[in-house]
C-alpha positions as CSV (number, residue, x, y, z in Angstrom):
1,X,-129.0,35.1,36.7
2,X,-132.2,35.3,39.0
3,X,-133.9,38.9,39.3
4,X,-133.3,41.1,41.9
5,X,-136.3,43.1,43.3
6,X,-135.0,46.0,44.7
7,X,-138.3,48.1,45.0
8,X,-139.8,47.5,48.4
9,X,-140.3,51.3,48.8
10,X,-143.0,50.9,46.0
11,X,-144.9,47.4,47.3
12,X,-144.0,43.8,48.9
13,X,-145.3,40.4,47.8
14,X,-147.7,39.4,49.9
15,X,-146.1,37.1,52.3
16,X,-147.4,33.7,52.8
17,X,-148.6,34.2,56.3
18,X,-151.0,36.8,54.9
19,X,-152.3,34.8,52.4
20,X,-153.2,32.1,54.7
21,X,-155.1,34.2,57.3
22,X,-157.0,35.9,53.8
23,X,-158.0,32.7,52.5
24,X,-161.2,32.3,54.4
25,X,-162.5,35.6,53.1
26,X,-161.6,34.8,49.3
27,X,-163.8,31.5,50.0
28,X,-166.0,30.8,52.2
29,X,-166.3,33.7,54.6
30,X,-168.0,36.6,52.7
31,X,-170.8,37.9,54.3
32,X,-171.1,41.7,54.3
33,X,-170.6,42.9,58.2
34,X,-173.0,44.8,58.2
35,X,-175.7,42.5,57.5
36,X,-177.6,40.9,60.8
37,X,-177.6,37.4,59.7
38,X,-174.9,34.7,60.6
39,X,-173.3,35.1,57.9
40,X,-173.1,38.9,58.3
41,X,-172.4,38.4,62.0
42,X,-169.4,36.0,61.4
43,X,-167.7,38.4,59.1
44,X,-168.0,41.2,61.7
45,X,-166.7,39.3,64.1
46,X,-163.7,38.8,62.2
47,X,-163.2,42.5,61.1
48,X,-163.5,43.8,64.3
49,X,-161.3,40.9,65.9
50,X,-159.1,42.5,62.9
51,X,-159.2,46.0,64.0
52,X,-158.4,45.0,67.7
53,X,-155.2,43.4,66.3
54,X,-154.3,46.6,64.8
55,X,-155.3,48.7,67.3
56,X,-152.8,46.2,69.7
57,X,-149.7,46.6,67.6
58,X,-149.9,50.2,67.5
59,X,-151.0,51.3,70.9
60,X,-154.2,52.4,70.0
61,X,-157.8,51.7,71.0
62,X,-160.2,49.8,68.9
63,X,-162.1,52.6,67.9
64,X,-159.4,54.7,66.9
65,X,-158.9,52.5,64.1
66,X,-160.6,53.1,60.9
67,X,-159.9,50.9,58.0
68,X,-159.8,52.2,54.5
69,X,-158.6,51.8,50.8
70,X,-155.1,52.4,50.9
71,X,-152.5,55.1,52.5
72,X,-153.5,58.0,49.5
73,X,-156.9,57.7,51.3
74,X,-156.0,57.8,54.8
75,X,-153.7,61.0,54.1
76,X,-156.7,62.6,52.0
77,X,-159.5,61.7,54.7
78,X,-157.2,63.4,57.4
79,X,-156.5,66.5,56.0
80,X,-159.4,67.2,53.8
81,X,-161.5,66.0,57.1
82,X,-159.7,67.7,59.5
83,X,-159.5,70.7,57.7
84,X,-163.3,70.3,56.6
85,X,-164.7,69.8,60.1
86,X,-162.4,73.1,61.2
87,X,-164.7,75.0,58.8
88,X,-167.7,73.7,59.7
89,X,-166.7,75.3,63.2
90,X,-166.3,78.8,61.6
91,X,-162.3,78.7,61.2
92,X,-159.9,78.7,59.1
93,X,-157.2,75.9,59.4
94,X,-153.7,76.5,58.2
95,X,-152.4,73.0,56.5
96,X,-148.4,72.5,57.3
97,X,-147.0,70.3,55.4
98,X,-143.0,69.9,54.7
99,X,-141.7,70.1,51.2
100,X,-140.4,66.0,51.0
101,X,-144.6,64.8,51.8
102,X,-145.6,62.4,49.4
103,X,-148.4,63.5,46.9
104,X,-151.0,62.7,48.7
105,X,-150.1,64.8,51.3
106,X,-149.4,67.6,49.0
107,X,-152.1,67.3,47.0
108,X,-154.4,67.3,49.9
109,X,-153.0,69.9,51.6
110,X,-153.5,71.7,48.6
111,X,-156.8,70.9,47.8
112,X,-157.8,71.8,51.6
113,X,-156.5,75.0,51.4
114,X,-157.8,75.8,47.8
115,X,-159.9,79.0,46.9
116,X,-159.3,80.7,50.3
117,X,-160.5,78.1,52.2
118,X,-157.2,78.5,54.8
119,X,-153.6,79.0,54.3
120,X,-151.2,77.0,52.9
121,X,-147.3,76.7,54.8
122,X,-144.9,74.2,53.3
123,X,-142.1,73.7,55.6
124,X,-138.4,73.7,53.9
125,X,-136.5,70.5,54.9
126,X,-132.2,70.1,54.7
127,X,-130.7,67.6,53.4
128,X,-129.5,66.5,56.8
129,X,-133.1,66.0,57.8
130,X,-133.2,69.3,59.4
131,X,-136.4,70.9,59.6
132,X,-137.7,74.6,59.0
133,X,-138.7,75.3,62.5
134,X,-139.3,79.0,62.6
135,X,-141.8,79.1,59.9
136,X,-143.6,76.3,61.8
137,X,-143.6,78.1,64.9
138,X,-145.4,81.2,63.1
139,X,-148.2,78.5,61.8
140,X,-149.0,77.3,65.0
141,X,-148.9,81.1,66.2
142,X,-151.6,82.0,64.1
143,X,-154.4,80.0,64.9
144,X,-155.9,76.6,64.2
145,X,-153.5,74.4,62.4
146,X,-153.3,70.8,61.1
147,X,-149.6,69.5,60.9
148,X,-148.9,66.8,58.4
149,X,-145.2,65.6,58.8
150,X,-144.1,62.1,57.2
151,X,-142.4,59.8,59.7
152,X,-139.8,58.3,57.0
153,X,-139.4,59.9,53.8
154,X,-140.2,57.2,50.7
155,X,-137.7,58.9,48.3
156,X,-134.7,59.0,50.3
157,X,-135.3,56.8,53.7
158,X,-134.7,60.1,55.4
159,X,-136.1,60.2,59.4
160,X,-138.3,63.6,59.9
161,X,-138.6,64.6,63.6
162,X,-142.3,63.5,64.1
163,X,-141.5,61.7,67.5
164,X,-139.5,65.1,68.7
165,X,-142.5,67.4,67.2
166,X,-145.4,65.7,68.2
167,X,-145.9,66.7,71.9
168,X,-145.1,70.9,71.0
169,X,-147.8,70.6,68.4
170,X,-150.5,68.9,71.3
171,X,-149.0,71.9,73.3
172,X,-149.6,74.6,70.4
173,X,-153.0,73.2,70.6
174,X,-152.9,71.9,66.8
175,X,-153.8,69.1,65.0
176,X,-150.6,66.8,64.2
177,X,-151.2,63.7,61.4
178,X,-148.1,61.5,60.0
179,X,-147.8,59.6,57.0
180,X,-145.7,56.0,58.6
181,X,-146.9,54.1,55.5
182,X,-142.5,53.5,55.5
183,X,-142.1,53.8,59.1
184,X,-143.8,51.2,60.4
185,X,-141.9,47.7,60.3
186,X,-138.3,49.9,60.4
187,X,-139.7,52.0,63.3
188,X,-140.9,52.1,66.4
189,X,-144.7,53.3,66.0
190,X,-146.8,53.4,68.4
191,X,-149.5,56.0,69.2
192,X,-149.4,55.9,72.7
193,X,-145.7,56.6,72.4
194,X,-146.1,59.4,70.4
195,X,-149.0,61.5,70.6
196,X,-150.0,62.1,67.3
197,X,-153.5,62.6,66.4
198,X,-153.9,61.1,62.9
199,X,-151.5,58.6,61.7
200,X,-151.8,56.6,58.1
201,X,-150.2,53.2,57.4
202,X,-151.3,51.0,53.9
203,X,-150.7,47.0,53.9
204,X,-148.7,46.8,50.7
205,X,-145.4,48.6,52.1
206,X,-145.7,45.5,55.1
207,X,-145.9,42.5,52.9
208,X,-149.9,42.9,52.9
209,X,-152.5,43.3,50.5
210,X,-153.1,46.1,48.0
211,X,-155.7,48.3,48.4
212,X,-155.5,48.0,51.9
213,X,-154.9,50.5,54.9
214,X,-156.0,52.4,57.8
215,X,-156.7,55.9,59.8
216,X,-155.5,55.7,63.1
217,X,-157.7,59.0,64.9
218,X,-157.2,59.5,68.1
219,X,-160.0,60.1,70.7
220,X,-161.5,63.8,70.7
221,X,-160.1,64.4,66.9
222,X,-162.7,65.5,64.9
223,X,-163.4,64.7,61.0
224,X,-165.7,65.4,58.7
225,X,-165.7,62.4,56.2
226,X,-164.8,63.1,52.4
227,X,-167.2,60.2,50.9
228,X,-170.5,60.0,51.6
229,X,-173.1,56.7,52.2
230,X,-173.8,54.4,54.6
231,X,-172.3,54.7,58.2
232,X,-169.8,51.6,58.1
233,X,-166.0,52.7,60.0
234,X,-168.1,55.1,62.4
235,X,-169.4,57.4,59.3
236,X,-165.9,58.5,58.6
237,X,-165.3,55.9,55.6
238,X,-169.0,54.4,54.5
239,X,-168.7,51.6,52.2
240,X,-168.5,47.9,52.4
241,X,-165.5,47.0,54.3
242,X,-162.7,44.5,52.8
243,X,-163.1,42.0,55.8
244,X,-159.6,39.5,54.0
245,X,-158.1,43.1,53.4
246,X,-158.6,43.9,57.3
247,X,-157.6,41.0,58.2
248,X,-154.9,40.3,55.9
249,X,-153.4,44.0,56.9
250,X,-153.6,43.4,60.7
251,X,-151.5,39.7,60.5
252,X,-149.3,41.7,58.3
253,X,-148.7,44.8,60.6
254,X,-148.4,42.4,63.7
255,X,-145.3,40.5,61.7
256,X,-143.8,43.8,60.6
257,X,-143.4,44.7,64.2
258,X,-142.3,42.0,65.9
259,X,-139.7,41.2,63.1
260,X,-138.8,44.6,63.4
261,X,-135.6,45.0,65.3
262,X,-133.9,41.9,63.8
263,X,-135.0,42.5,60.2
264,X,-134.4,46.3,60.6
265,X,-130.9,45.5,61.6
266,X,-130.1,42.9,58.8
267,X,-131.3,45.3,56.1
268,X,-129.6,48.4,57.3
269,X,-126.3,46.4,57.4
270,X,-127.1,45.7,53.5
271,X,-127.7,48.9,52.9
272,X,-124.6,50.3,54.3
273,X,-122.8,47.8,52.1
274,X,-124.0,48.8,48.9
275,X,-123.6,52.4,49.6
276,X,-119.6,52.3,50.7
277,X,-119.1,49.5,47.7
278,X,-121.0,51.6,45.1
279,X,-119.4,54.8,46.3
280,X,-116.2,53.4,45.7
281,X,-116.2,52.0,42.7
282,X,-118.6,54.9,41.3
283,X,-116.7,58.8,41.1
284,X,-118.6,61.7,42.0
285,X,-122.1,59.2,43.7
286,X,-123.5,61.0,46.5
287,X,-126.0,59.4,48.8
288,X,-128.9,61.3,48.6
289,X,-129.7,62.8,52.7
290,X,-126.8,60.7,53.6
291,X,-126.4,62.6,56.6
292,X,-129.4,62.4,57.8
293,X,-131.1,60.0,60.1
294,X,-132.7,57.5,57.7
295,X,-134.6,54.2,58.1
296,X,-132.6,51.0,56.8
297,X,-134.3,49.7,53.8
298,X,-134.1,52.9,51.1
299,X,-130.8,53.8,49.5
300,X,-130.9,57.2,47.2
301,X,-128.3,57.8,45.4
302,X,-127.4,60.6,42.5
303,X,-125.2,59.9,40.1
304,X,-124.0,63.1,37.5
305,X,-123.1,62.8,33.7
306,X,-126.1,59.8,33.1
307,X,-129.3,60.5,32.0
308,X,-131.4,58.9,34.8
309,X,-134.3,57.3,32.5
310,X,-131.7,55.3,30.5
311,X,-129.8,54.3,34.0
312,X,-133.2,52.7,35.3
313,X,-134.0,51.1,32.1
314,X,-130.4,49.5,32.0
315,X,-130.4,48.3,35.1
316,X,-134.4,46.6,34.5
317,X,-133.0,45.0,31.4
318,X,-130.1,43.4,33.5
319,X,-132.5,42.4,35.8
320,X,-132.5,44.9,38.9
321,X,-135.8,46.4,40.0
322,X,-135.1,50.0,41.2
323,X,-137.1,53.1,40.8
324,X,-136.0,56.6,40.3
325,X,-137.7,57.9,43.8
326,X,-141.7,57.3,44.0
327,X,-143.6,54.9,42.4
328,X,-146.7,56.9,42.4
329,X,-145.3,59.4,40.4
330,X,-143.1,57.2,38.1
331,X,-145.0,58.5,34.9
332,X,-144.9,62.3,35.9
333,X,-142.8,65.1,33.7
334,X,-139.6,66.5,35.1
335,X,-137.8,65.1,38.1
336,X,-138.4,64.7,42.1
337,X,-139.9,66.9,44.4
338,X,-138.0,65.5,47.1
339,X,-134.6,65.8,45.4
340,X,-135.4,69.4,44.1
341,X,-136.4,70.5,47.9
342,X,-132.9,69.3,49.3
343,X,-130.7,69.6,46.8
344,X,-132.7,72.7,44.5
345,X,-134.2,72.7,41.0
346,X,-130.9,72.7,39.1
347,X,-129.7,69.4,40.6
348,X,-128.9,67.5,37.3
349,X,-128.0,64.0,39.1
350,X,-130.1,60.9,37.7
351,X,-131.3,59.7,41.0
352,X,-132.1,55.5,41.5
353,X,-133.7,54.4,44.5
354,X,-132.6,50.8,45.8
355,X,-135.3,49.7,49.0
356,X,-134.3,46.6,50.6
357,X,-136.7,43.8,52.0
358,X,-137.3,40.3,53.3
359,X,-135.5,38.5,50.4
360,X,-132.6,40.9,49.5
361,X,-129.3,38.8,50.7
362,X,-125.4,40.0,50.5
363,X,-125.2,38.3,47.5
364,X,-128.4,40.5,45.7
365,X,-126.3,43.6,47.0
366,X,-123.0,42.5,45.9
367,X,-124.6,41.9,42.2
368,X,-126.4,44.9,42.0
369,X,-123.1,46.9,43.1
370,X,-121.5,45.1,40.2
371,X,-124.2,45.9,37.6
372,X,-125.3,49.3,38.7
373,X,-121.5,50.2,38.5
374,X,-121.0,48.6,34.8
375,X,-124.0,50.2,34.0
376,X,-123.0,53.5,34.7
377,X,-119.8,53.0,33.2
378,X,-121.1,52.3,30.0
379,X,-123.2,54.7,29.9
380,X,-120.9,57.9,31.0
381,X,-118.8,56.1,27.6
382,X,-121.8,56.6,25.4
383,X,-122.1,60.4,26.2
């Protein structure tokens, strides 16, 4: 039996579209932009041609869009520079975060607020994608704040009310960034929708390359940038920029969205599936922030009575890719942030994440259903 990659929360292939477009750059093409010759001027033409693409497909205007190494470093350059340049004006910003951000959020958040350099708030979050909105309210009542709210949760597929939060935190006069590294492709994001100031998104969630992303900032946000060198992306990210990565990310976020509604709706109908089969056949499963809104391609589910290591491991030697909730933090001690803030520290479920793409079909599902549920089986006989 073939494989079946059920990991698209963690990374896509690189679709053959993308490829294509990146060829010239791997080749031919690879002047540095910056450079005046027509070699230089030939590879700025095409990252900037690159940026307007992006800045197209998400509402945006050219020179909101900053291109960078990846989602981790769009999330760090907007809190760490938000919160930085906040300082430099003589305050002191109050990072909210909620208590489902990935690590890089946290982390930065963290590290922004670190040795009294502002305040700290971590918003609680429900399991049915309810949202701690009182102790938000007191962090934009006491003075400058930067809110950094994930538009779709990469653990659980769970929908966090950015698009219903934005405009009160432009009212409260605060700073609002989002993390749509999973939203974008399964939702509709667009900045001029929404009016977010700093939103992240990384190629390798979209069928893109690695190593690839960008910092959407919107027009009168102020940064102060975290590296320091020459002045390439408007001095907010100096460095040589990956001209195939820019231009590899913007043919892959332009396909993302305009396959959007059809793909979104196949994938979410495979996801249901696999959640009402494996529930059945599988006593005591719970589908983790089942009640929530959630986007279509991630399916959490808990399962008591298995140790959660040795379910993912099973399941990899029968040939099913699944994770037990991030990727990014697949080597660390103990068990998921996410799961812990809905659920609470004691939850003893082993938790497998299935995330649906471009090549899952009914017949992946059905045979993942069937093996997941042997799997467990066996294992609950072993105990």
């Amino acid at each position: 039996m073939h494989p079946i990659y059920l990991d698209h929360a963690a990374t896509t292939p690189v679709r053959e579209e993308v490829r294509l477009v990146m060829t010239p750059f791997l080749e031919g093409v690879f002047g540095n932009p910056s450079s005046a010759h027509r070699w230089g001027r030939e590879a700025s033409a095409a990252l900037e041609e690159a940026r307007a693409d992006c800045a197209r497909t998400l509402g945006a205007r050219s020179s909101e869009i900053h291109f960078v190494r990846g989602g981790t470093e769009s999330d760090n350059l907007a809190l760490l520079g938000r919160a930085r340049w906040l300082r430099a004006q003589g305050e002191t910003p109050t990072v909210v975060v909620t208590a489902v951000e990935h690590s890089a959020v946290l982390e930065a958040a963290h590290h922004a607020t670190a040795r009294g350099a502002g305040r700290l708030v971590k918003l609680a979050v429900e399991s049915d994608g309810r949202v701690d909105m009182d102790a938000l309210a007191g962090a934009l009542a006491s003075g400058p704040c930067v809110v950094s709210m994930m538009w779709v949760n990469n653990e659980t597929g769970m929908e966090l009310p950015v698009v219903d939060m934005a405009a009160g935190v432009a009212e409260a006069g605060a700073t609002m960034h989002t993390d749509a590294v999973q939203a974008v492709g399964k939702r509709p994001v667009r900045v001029d929708e929404v009016p977010v100031d700093l939103l992240t998104l990384t190629g390798h969630k979209i069928y893109g390359p690695k190593g690839t992303g960008l910092l959407f900032v919107r027009a009168g946000t102020s940064l102060s940038a975290v590296l320091h060198g020459g002045g390439q992306e408007r001095g907010l990210r100096p460095g040589t920029e990956d001209v195939g990565g820019a231009v590899g990310l913007a043919c892959a976020l332009r396909l993302a969205v305009e396959e959007r509604e059809e793909e979104s709706a196949r994938v979410a109908s495979l996801r249901d599936e696999l959640e009402a089969t494996l529930t059945a056949r599988v006593a005591d499963l719970r589908v983790n922030a089942g009640a929530a809104r959630r986007a279509p391609h991630v399916s959490s589910v808990a399962v008591p009575d298995v140790d959660g290591r040795a379910l993912i491991m099973a399941l990899d030697l029968e040939g099913i890719a699944v994770s037990g909730g991030s990727a990014c933090a697949s080597g660390a001690q103990g068990g998921s942030h996410v799961i812990a803030a809905l659920y609470g520290q004691g939850d003893a479920h082993a938790t497998v994440r299935f995330s649906l793409g471009r090549s899952t079909s009914r017949a992946d599902v059905s045979r993942a259903v069937d093996v997941t549920a042997g799997v467990i089986e066996r294992l609950r006989g072993s105990a």
